[in-house]
Steps between C-alpha positions, in 0.01 A plus 500: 500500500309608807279286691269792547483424858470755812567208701871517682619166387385599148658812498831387703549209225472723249807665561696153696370200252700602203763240395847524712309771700526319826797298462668873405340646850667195661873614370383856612410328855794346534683818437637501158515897400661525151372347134801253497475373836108484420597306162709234694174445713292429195707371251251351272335848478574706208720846586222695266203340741657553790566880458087506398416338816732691673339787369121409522583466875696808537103648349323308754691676776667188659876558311684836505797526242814689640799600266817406696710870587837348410356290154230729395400228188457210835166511609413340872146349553352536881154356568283792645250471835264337261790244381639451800134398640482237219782288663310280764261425174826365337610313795120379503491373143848352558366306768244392311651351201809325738161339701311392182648494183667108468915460537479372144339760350741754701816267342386541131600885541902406559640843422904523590490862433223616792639245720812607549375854529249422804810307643709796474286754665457271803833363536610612897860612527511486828647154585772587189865547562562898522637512133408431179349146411441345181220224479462290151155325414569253219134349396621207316209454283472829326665575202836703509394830496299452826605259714773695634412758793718726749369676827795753602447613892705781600454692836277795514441475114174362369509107378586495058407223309733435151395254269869525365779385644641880749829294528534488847580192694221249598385477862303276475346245178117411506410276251140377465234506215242753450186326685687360780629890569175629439271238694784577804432856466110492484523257831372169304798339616816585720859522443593173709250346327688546164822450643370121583363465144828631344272761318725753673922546550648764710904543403731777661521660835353253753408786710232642243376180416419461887350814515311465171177495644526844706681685231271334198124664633200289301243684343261671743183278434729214541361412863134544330379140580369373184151360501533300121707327376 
């Protein structure tokens, strides 16, 4: 329903307030393009409300849908001039709730599946031996059908993320729980840190494990100094 507003902010949250609206712009910000990739972003949203949102932005003028020339039934999702100017408001909001919203209530929203997906897309090859390298993150505490992980790095190839076993030889083991991996990713605490509590073990190619913290990027608003606790 409309708030029958002429005012901007009226008008704008009409169209950006919807449920999963702006955590779907953030996947779009971040550069996901296709439904799947968008899917792994929001895993908790249904595929039948996504492609609604999807579409009630593509009406608003700030998503353009492009069939794929090779795969005409793939689809690619590009924010227009109008989406690309909502990104700093993203950023802003993201800001926001890393500044204000308590650690606690961050840590009651452990979600393996979005984790590991934010990790992937800001994993930095760069330090990586020129070849392909397996990494395995085992979170002890889950139950068997998620605690096991792989991050496969390959040289000019984007970063994949299997959540069954590729069969390719380990790298490197990480093996952690799901809050201790999360709070190190958000910047509550630090990988040392969890080292010294034993909350974190590093097994496998020494090399990696010293270079862990170039290779393994935190979540941008993870240097956002935190002003509750």
């Amino acid at each position: 329903s409309s708030y029958n507003q002429f005012c901007p902010v009226a008008m704008a949250a009409e169209i950006l307030c919807s449920r999963w609206t702006l955590v779907l712009l953030r996947e779009l910000v971040v550069g996901s393009t296709r439904f799947n990739e968008l899917r792994r972003g929001v895993p908790r949203m249904s595929p039948a409300l996504l492609s609604k949102r999807l579409k009630d932005l593509e009406a608003a003028g700030i998503v353009t849908r492009t069939a794929m020339p090779d795969e005409p039934d793939v689809f690619e999702y590009r924010l227009t001039e109008a989406g690309k100017d909502l990104r700093p408001i993203i950023e802003a909001v993201g800001v926001w709730g890393q500044r204000w919203v308590t650690t606690e209530a961050t840590l009651k929203n452990l979600d393996p599946n979005l984790l590991m997906w934010d990790i992937r897309r800001n994993i930095n090859p760069a330090p990586m031996p020129r070849r392909r390298t397996t990494i395995q993150f085992i979170f002890g505490d889950l139950q068997k059908a998620q605690r096991n992980w792989w991050l496969i790095v390959e040289p000019d190839k984007d970063v994949d993320l299997c959540a069954v076993d590729p069969g390719f030889d380990i790298d490197l083991y990480l093996s952690t729980d799901l809050r201790t991996m999360t709070e190190i990713w958000m910047g509550y605490t630090d990988i040392a840190r969890a080292k010294k509590e034993g909350r974190i073990a590093l097994t496998g190619d020494k090399r990696l494990e010293a270079d862990l913290r170039t290779w393994l990027k935190l979540s941008e608003f993870a240097k956002v100094e935190k002003l509750v606790a």
